[in-house]
C-alpha positions as CSV (number, residue, x, y, z in Angstrom):
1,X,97.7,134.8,114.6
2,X,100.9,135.0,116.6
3,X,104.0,132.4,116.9
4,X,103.2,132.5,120.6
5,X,99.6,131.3,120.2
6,X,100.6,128.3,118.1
7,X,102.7,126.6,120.3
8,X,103.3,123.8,119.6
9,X,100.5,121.6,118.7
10,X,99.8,119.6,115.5
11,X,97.0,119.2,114.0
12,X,95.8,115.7,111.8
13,X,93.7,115.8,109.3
14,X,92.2,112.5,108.3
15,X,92.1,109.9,110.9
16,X,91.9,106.6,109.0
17,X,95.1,104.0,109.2
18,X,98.1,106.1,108.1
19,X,96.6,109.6,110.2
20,X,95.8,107.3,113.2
21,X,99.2,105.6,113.1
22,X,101.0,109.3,113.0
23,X,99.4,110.5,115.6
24,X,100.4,107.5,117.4
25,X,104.1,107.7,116.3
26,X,104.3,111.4,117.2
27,X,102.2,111.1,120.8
28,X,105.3,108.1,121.9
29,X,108.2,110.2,120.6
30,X,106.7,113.5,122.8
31,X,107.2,115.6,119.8
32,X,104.2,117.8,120.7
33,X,102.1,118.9,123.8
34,X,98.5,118.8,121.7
35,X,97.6,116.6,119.0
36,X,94.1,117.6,117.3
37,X,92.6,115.0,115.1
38,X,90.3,116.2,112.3
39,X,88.0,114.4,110.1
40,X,84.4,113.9,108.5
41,X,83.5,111.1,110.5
42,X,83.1,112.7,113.7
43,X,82.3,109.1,115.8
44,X,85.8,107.9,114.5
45,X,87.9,110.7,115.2
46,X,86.2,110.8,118.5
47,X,87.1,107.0,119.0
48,X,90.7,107.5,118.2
49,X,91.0,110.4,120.3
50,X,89.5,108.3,123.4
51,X,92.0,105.7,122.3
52,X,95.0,107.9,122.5
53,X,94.0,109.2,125.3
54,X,93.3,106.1,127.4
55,X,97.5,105.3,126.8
56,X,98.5,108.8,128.3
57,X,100.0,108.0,131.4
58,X,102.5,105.9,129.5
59,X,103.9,108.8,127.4
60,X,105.1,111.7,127.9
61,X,102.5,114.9,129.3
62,X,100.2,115.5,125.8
63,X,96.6,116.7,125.4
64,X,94.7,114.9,122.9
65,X,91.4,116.0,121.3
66,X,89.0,115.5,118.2
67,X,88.4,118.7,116.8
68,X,87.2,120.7,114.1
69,X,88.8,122.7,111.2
70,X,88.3,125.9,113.6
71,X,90.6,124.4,115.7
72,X,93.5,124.2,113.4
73,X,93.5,127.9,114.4
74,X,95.8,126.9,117.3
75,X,98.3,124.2,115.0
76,X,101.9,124.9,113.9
77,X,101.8,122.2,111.8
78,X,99.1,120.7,110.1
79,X,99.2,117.2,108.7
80,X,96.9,116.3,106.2
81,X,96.6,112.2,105.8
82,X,93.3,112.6,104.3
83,X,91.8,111.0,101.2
84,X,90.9,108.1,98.5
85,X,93.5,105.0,99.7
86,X,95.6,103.6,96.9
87,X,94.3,100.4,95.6
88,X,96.1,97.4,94.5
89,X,97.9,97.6,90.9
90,X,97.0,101.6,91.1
91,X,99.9,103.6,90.8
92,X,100.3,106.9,92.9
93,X,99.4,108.7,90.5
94,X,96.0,107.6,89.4
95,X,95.0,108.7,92.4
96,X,95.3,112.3,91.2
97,X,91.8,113.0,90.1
98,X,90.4,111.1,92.8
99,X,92.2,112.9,95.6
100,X,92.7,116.5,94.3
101,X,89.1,117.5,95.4
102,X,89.1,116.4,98.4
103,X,92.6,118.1,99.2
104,X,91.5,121.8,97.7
105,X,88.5,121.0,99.9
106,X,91.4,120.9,103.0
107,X,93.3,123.3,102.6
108,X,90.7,126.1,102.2
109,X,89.0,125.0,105.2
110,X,92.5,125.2,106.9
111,X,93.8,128.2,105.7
112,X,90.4,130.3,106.5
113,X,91.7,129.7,110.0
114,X,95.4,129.8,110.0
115,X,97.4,131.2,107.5
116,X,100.8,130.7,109.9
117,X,101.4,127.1,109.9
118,X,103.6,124.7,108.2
119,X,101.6,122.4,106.1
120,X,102.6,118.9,106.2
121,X,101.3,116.8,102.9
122,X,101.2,112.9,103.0
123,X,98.2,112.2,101.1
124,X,99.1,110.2,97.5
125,X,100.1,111.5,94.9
126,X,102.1,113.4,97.0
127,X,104.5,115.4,95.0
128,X,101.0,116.5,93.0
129,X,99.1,117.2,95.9
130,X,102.4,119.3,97.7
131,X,102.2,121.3,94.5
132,X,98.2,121.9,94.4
133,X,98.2,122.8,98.4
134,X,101.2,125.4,97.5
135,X,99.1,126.7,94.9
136,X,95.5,126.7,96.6
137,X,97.2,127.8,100.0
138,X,99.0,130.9,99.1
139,X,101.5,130.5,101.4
140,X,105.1,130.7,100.7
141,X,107.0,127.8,99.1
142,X,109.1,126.4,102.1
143,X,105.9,126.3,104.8
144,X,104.0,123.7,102.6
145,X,106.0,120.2,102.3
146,X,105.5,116.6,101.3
147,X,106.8,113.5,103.0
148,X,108.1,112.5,99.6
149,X,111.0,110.1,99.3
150,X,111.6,110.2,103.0
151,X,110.2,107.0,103.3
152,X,111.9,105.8,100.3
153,X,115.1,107.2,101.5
154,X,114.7,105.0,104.8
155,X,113.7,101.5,103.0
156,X,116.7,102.1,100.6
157,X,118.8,102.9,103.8
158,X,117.8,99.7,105.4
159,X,118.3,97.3,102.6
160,X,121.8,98.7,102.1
161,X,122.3,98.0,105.5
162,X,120.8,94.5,105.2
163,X,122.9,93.6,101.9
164,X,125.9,94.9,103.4
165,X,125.4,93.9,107.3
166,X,125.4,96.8,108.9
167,X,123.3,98.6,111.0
168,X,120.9,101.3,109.2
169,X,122.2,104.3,110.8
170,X,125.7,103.8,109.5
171,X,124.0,104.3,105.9
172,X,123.8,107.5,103.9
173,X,121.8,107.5,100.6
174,X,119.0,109.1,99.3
175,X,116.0,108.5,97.0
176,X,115.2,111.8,94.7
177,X,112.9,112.7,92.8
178,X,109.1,111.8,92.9
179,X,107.4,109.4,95.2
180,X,106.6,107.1,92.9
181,X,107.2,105.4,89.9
182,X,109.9,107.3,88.4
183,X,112.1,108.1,91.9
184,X,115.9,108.4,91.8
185,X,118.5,106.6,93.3
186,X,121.2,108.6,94.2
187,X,124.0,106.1,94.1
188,X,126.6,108.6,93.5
189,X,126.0,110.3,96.9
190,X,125.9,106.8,98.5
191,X,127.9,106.3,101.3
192,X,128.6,103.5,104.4
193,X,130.6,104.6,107.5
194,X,131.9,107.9,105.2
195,X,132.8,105.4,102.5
196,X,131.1,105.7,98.9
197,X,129.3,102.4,98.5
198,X,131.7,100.4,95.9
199,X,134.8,101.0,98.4
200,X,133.1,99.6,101.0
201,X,131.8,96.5,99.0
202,X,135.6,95.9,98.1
203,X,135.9,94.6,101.3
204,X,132.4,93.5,102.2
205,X,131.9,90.0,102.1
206,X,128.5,90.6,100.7
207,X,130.4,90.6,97.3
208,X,128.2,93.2,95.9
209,X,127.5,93.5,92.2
210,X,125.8,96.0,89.9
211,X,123.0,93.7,89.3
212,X,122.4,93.8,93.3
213,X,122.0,97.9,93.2
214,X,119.4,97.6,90.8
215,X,117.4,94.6,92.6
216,X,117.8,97.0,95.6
217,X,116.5,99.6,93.9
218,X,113.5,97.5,92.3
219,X,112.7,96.5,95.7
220,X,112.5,100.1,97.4
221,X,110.4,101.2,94.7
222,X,107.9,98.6,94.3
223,X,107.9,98.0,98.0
224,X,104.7,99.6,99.0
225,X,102.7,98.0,95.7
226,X,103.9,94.6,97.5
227,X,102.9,95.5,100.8
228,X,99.3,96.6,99.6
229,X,98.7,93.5,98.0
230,X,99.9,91.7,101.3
231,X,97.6,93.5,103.8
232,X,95.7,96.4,102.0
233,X,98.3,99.3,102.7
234,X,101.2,101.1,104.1
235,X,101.3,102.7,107.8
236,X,103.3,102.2,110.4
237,X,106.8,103.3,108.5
238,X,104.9,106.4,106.8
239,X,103.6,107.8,110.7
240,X,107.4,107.4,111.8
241,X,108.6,109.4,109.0
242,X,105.9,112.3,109.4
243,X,106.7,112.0,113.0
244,X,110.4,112.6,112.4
245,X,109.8,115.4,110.2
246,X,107.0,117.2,112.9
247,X,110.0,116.4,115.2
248,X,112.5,118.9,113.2
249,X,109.9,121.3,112.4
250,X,108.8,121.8,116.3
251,X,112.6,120.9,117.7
252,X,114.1,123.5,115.0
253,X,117.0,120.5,114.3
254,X,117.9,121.6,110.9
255,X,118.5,118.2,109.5
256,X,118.5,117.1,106.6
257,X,115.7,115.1,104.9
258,X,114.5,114.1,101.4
259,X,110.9,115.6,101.8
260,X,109.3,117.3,99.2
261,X,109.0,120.9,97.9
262,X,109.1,123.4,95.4
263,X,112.2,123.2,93.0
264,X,113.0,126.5,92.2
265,X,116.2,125.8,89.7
266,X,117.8,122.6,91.4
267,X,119.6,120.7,88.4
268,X,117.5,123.0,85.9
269,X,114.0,122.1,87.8
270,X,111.7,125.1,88.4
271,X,107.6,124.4,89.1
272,X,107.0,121.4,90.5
273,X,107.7,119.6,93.7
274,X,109.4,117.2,94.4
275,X,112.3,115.6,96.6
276,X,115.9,116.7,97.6
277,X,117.8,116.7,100.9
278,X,116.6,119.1,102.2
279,X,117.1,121.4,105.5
280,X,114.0,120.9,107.4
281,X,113.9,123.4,110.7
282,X,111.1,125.4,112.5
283,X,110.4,127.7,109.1
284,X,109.6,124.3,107.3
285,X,112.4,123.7,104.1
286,X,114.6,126.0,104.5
287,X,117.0,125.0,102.2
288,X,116.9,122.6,99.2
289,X,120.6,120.8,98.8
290,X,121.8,120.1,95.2
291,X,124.1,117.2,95.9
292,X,127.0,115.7,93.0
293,X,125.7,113.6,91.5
294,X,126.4,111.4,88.4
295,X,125.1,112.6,84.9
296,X,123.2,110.2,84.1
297,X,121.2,110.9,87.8
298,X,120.5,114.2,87.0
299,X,119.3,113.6,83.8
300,X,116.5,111.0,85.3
301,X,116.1,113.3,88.3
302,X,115.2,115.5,85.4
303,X,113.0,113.2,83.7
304,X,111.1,112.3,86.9
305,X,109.9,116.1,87.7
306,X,108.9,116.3,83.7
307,X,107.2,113.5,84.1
308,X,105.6,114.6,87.0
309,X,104.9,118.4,85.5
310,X,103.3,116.5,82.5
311,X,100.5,114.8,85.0
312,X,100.5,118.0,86.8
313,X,99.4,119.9,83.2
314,X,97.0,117.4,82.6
315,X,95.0,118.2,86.2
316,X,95.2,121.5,84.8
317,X,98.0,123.3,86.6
């Protein structure tokens, strides 16, 4: 298959709350002229493509159709959402087992017809999963990501910018690592308005402490166990943040984003995916940044892909 026969379309795999909501996300920002949803419930995806549809003349121009894995032929990216949903007091990672199947399952179903596209994982575990669709695709390490701490990245973004009163954009920090339990705060690299973080709390009346940073941090990480136990699950911020990264994939921004993908040496990590900024442009990641950070950051940056290697070794990879 050729570039030119690509295009631009995505295609969805999986169609329940957090594939309906992307699709959603990435039909208003006009990030793509085709959006093909695929699933095992044919009625659904179906529904959901009527749905879509029926709201076209309120978006920008974009054909919208249920499909089958065939037609992934014609994706440059494909998205796969689907998969076992996390339940309340299950970590990320107990979904493993449960959801490794079903993703093999995926990606050889996808990749018998298209072996050209960027593969875009958001099922949980992700970090696991990015690293079993690497392995079961084939295809080389930058066209197969995760959304990884993206997400992360933007809820510790916004309650920065909520402690500190200012608006989220004016925020640079990052969450490395894995998605999950033992994800990084990368305080170091933390910066408001071009300032690192404890200059700008001198003279913030917010009158920061170090006990704040950490109920910050405690409160990005657990924040999607306390929004499952609030309504059942997480998906309006995940669809914006697979939207934005379809968006530099099909726009060929170059930015940077914390997604994940294969650490080939990054602060002595090789093997296993997980997240770093990262340069995400029309070839996927592109470049995986190694930022300064603090000692003790890099040593639990570290720990987190071990720990996340061990669980991989354990699944038997």
């Amino acid at each position: 298959m050729d570039n030119g026969k690509m295009r631009d379309a995505v295609a969805i795999v999986g169609v329940g709350a957090v594939g309906a909501t992307t699709a959603y996300a990435i039909m208003n920002a006009g990030a793509t002229s085709e959006l093909i949803l695929v699933g095992r419930n044919i009625d659904k995806v179906t529904g959901q493509a009527m749905d879509l549809r029926h709201g076209s003349s309120f978006v920008p121009p974009v054909k919208i159709r249920a499909g089958e894995y065939e037609d992934c032929a014609d994706a440059r990216v494909v998205i796969i959402t689907a998969g076992v949903r996390q339940e309340p007091g299950e970590s990320r990672m107990d979904l493993l087992e449960r959801n490794l199947e079903v993703v093999n399952e995926i990606i050889s179903k996808v990749t018998a017809y298209n072996d050209e596209c960027i593969i875009l994982m958001v099922t949980n575990p992700v970090d696991a999963l990015t690293y079993a669709a690497l392995k079961k695709s084939g295809f080389p390490p930058g066209r197969v990501i995760g959304s990884g701490t993206l997400l992360d990245t933007s809820r510790f973004r916004y309650l920065l910018g909520e402690q500190c009163h200012v608006a989220t954009q004016n925020v640079h920090a990052y969450i490395i690592g894995e998605h999950g339990d033992s994800e990084v705060p990368a305080w170091s690299a933390t910066n408001v308005a071009g300032m690192p973080f404890e200059m700008f709390c001198q003279g913030c009346p917010c009158k920061c402490t170090l006990g704040d940073k950490d109920e910050i941090f405690q409160r990005v990480k657990n924040a999607a166990y306390e929004i499952i136990e609030k309504k059942g699950a997480t998906f309006y911020a995940i669809g914006l943040a697979v939207r934005r990264i379809v968006q530099a994939i099909l726009r060929n921004e170059s930015v940077i984003l914390t997604v994940s993908s294969l650490m080939e040496g990054q602060y002595g990590v090789s093997d296993v995916c997980v997240s770093l900024p990262s340069v995400v442009d029309e070839s996927g990641v592109s470049r995986v940044l190694e930022m300064p950070l603090s000692e003790d950051e890099s040593g639990m940056f570290r720990a987190s892909a071990e720990s996340l290697r061990a669980n991989l070794e354990k699944a038997g990879f």
